[in-house]
C-alpha positions as CSV (number, residue, x, y, z in Angstrom):
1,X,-16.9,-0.9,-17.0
2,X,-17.6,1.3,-14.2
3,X,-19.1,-0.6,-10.9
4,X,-22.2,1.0,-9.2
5,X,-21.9,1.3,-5.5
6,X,-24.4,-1.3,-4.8
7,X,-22.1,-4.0,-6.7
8,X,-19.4,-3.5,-4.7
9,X,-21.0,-3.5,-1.3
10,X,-22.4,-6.6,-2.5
11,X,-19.0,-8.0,-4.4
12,X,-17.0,-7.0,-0.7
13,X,-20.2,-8.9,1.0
14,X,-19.1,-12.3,-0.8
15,X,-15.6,-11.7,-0.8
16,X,-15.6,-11.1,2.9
17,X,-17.8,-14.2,3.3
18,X,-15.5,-16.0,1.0
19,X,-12.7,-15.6,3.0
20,X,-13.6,-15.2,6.5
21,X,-12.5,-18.7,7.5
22,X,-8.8,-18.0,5.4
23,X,-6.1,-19.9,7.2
24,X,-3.0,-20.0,4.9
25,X,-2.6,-16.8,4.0
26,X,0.8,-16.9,2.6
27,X,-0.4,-19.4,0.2
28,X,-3.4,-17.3,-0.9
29,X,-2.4,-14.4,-0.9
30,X,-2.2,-13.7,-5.1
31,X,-5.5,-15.4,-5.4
32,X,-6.7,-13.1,-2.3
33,X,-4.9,-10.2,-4.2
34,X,-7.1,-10.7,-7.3
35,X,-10.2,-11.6,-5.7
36,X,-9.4,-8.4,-3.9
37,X,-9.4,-5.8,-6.5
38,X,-12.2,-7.9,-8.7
39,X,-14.3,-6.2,-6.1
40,X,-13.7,-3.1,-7.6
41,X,-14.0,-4.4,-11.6
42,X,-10.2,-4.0,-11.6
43,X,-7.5,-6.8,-12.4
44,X,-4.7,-6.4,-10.5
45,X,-1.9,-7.0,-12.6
46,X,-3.3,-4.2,-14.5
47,X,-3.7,-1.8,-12.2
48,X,-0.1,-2.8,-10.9
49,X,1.3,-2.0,-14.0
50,X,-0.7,1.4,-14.2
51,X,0.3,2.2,-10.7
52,X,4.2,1.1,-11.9
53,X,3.9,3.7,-14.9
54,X,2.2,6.6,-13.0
55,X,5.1,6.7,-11.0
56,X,7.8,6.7,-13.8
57,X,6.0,9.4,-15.2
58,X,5.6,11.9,-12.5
């Protein structure tokens, strides 16, 4: 499903709000990670195994 831009302005809006008041980031930081690229309608172990196979393949 392709995201208009007006969802991910908003989606980044919350997000940022979410995590504005972070403090243990090295704890977070898969949840941040997936939070992240839900943003941009993407799961990120997905996309890191796309990302993984574009590069074997080039």
């Amino acid at each position: 499903m392709r995201l208009g831009w007006q969802e991910i302005r908003q989606r980044a809006r919350d997000f940022s709000a979410e995590w504005k008041d972070a403090h243990y980031e090295k704890g977070e930081t898969q949840t941040f990670y997936n939070e992240f690229f839900r943003i941009f309608g993407l799961d990120r172990r997905i996309t890191m195994i796309e990302c993984v196979f574009a590069k074997l393949t080039q």
